[in-house]
C-alpha positions as CSV (number, residue, x, y, z in Angstrom):
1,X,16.4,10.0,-16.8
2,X,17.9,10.9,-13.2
3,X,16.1,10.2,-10.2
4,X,17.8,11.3,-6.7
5,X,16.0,10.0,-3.9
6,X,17.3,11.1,0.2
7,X,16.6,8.6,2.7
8,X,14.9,9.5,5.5
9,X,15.6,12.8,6.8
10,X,15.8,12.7,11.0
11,X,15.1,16.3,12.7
12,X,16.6,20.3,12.2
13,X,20.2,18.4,11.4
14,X,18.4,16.8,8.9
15,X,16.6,18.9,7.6
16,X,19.8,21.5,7.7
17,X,22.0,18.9,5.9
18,X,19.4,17.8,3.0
19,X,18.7,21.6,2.4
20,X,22.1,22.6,2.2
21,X,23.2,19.8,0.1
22,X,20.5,19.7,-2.5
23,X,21.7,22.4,-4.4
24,X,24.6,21.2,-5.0
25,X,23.7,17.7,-6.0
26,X,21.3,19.1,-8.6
27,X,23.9,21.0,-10.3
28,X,26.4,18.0,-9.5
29,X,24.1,15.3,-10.8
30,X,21.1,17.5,-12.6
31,X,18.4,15.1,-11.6
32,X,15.4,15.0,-13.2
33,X,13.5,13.9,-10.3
34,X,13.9,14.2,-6.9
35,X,12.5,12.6,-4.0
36,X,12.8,12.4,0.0
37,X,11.5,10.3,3.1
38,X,10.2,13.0,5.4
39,X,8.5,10.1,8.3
40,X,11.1,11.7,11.3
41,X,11.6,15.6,10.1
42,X,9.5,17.0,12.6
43,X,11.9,16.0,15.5
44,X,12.0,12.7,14.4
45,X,8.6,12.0,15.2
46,X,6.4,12.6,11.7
47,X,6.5,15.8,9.8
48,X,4.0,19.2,9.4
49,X,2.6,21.1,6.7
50,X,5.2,23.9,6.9
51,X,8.2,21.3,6.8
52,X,6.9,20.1,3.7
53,X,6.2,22.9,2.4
54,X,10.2,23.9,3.0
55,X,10.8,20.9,1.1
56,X,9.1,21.5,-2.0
57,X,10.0,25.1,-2.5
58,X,13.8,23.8,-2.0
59,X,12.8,21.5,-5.4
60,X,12.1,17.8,-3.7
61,X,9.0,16.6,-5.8
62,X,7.3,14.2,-4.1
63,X,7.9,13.2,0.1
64,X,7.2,9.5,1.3
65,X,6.0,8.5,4.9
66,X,6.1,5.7,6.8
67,X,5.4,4.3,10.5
68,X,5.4,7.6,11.7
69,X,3.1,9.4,9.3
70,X,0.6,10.5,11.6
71,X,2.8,11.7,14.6
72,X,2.0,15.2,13.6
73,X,-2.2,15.0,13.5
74,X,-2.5,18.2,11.3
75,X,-1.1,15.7,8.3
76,X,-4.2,13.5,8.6
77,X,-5.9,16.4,7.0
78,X,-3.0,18.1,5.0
79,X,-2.3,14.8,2.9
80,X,-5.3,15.0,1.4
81,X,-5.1,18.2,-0.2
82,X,-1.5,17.2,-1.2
83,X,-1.0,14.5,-3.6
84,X,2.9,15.3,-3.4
85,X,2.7,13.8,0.0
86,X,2.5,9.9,0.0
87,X,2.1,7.3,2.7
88,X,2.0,3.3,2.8
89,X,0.1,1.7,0.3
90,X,-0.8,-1.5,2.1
91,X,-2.5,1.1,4.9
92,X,-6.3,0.7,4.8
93,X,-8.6,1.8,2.6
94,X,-10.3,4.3,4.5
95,X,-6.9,5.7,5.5
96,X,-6.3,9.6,4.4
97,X,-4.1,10.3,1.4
98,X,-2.8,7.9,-1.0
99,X,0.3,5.6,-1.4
100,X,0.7,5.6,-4.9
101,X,0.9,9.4,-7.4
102,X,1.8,10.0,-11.0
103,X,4.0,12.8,-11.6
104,X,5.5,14.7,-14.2
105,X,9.5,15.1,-14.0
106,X,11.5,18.2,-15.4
107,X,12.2,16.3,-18.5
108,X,8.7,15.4,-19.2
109,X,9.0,12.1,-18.0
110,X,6.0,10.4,-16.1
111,X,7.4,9.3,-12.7
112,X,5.0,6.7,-10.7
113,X,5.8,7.2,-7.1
114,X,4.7,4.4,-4.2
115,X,5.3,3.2,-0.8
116,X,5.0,0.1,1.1
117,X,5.6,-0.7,4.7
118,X,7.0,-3.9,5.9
119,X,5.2,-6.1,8.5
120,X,7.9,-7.9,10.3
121,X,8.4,-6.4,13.5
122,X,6.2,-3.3,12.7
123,X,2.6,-2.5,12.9
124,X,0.2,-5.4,11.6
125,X,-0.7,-4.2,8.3
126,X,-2.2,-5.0,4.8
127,X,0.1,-7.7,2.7
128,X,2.8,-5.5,1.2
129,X,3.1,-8.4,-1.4
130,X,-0.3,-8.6,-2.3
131,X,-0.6,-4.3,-2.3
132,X,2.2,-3.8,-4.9
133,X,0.8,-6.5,-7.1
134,X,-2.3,-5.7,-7.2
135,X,-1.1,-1.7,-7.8
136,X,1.7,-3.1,-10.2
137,X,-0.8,-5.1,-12.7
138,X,-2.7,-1.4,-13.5
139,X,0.2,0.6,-13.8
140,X,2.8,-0.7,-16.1
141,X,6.4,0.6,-17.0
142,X,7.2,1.9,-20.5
143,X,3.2,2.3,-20.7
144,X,1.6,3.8,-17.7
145,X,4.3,5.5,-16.5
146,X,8.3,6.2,-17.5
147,X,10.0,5.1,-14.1
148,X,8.9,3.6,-11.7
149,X,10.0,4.4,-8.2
150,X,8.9,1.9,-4.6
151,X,9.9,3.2,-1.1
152,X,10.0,0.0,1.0
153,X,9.8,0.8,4.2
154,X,10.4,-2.0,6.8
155,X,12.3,-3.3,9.2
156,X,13.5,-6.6,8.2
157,X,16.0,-7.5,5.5
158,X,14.4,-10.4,4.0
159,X,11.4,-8.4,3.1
160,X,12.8,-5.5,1.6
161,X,14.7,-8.4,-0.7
162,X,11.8,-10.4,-1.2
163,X,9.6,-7.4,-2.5
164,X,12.5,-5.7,-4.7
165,X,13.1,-9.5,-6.3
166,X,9.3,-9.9,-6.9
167,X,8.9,-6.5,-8.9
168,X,12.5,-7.1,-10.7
169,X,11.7,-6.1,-14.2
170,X,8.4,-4.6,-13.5
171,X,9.8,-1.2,-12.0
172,X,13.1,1.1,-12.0
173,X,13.9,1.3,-8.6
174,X,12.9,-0.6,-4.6
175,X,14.5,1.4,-2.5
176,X,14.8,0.6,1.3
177,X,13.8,3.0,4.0
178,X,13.0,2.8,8.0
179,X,16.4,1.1,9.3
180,X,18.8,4.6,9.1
181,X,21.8,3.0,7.8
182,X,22.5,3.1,4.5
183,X,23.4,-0.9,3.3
184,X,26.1,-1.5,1.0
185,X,24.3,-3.6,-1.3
186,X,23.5,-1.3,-4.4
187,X,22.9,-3.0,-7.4
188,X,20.7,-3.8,-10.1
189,X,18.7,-6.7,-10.2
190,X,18.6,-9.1,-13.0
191,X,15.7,-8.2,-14.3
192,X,16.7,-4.3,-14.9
193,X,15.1,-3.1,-11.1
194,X,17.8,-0.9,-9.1
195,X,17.8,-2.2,-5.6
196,X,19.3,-0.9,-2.2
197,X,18.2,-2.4,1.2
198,X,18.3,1.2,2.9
199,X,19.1,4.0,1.2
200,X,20.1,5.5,5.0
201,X,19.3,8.8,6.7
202,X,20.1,12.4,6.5
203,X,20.9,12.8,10.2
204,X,23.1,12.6,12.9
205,X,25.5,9.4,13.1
206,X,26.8,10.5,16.5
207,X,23.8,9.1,17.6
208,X,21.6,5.8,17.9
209,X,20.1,5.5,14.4
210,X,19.6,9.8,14.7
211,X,18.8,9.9,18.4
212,X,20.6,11.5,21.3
213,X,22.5,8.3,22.6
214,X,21.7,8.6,26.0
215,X,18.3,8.5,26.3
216,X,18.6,5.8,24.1
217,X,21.2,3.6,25.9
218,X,18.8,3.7,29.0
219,X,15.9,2.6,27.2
220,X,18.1,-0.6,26.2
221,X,20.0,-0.9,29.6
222,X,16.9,0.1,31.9
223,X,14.0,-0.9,31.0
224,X,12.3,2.0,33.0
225,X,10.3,5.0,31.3
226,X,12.7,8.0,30.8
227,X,13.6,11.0,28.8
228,X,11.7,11.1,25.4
229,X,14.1,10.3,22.6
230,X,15.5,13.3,20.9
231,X,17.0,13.6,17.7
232,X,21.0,14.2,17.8
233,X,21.7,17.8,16.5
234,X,25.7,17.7,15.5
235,X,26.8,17.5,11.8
236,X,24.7,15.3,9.9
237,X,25.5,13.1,6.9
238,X,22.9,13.5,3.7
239,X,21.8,10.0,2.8
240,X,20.9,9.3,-0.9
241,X,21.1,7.3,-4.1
242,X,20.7,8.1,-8.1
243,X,19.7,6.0,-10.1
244,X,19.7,6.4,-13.8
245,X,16.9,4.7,-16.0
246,X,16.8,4.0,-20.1
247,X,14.8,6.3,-21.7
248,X,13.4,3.5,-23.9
249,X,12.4,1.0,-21.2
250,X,12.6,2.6,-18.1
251,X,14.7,0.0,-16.3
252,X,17.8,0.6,-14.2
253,X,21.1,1.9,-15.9
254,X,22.8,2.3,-12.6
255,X,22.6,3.2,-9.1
256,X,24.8,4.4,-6.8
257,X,24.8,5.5,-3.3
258,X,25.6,9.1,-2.3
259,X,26.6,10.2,1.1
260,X,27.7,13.9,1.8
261,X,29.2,15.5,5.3
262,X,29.1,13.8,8.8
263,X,30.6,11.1,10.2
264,X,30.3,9.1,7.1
265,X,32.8,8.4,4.4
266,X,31.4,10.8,1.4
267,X,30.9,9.5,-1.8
268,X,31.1,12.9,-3.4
C-alpha cells in the first residue's frame, strides 16, 4: 500500500498549498492513505474544528498534533468526539483524546496511526520510549494492523533516531515532525522501518521556520517582548513523503521525500 503523509502544515499558506496540491498528488501517486500534521494550521498556533473539518472533506484521513495541540481550547473538547484527530501518546492519561487510532484505508488495509513527542528541549513529558513500547507490544504489524505509521514529534535529532532505530522492524514508517525542515535523510532502516528525521512543513520558507522574519529576528537579537509571531503568508512549499509498504508484511518498500511549489527545489 501507499501512504502520503504532509508535514506540518503552518497557517492560510499552508493550508492554501496542502489543499491545492493534494489533488494532484493523489492522482500523481494514488495513495491509499493519507495523512497530515495540523499542530500550527490555525495561524501557526494549534488548529479548530472547522480547519479540520476542511481537511477531511479535501480526503486527509487522519491529522496528528503536537506541542501546540491545545492552542485552540475548543479542541480539548472536539478531540474527543473525533478519533481522526490524534495527539501525543506519552501525554497523560487523563489527557483528552487519544494518541494512537486504527483506521481503515481505501484499499481495505488497517492503518495504525500514533504520535509521540520528544522531551529534549520540549515540555517535560511521559517517556516516549517507554510509551511506544508499551503501545507497540499490543498492536503488532502483519497482525493487529497492516502498516504501521509513528509521527515523532521532537526537537532533537538524536531522539527522533533513537526511537525510529528501536521500533526498526516492528512498524512501516517513524516519521519526524516539529523542526520545519525537511532532512535529507530518507531511508529505510535495516530492519524494513522507513525513516525520515523531519518530514518538513507545508509553509512559507521566506520565513523563520514559517514565521514572518522580523518579529522573529527581534526575538533572537532583543530579548525584549514584541510583536506576536506571525506566520509568513507568500508562496508556500507542500512538505511530504510516500512511503510504499509490502502487502505481505507491512514493512517499508520505499520512501521518498516530496516537496511541491515555494522556495524549495520540487521533487515532483
Amino acid at each position: 500500500m501507499k501512504l502520503l503523509y504532509f508535514g506540518d502544515i503552518v497557517g492560510r499558506a499552508g493550508r492554501r498549498s496542502m489543499l491545492t496540491n493534494l489533488p494532484l498528488l493523489t492522482e500523481k501517486y494514488a495513495p491509499d492513505f493519507v495523512m497530515a500534521n495540523g499542530e500550527n494550521a490555525a495561524h501557526g498556533f494549534g488548529i479548530t474544528a472547522k480547519i479540520c473539518a476542511s481537511f477531511f472533506e479535501a480526503g486527509i484521513d487522519v491529522i496528528t498534533l503536537g506541542n501546540h495541540a491545545w492552542d485552540q481550547r475548543e479542541i480539548m473538547t472536539y478531540i474527543q468526539e473525533e478519533s481522526r484527530l490524534i495527539r501525543p501518546l506519552n501525554y497523560p492519561e487523563t489527557t483528552p483524546g487519544a494518541g494512537v487510532g486504527l483506521f481503515e484505508a481505501r484499499n481495505g488495509a488497517r492503518v495504525c496511526v500514533a504520535q509521540v513527542m520528544g522531551r529534549l528541549f520540549m515540555e517535560p513529558l511521559g517517556d516516549p520510549f517507554e510509551a511506544v513500547e508499551n503501545c507497540f507490544s499490543m498492536i503488532t504489524l502483519g497482525e493487529t494492523a497492516d502498516c504501521i505509521a509513528i509521527d515523532v514529534h521532537a526537537e532533537a535529532t538524536s531522539e527522533k533516531m533513537a526511537i525510529a532505530h528501536l521500533l526498526d522492524g516492528r512498524v512501516s514508517l517513524v516519521a519526524g515532525t516539529h523542526s520545519h525542515i525537511p532532512t535529507a535523510d530518507a531511508q529505510v532502516l535495516p530492519g524494513g522501518t522507513a525513516y525520515q528525521t523531519d518530514v518538513g512543513m507545508c509553509g512559507d520558507y521566506n520565513s523563520v521556520i514559517g514565521m514572518k522574519k522580523e518579529a522573529a529576528i527581534n526575538k533572537f537579537t532583543r530579548k525584549m517582548p514584541g510583536a506576536r509571531l506571525e506566520p509568513a503568508e507568500e508562496e508556500a512549499t507542500t512538505c511530504a513523503v510516500l512511503l510504499e509498504t509490502d502487502d505481505r508484511t507491512g514493512l517499508a518498500k520505499k520512501i521518498e521525500p516530496v516537496r511541491v511549489g515555494g522556495r524549495l527545489r520540487e521533487t515532483v
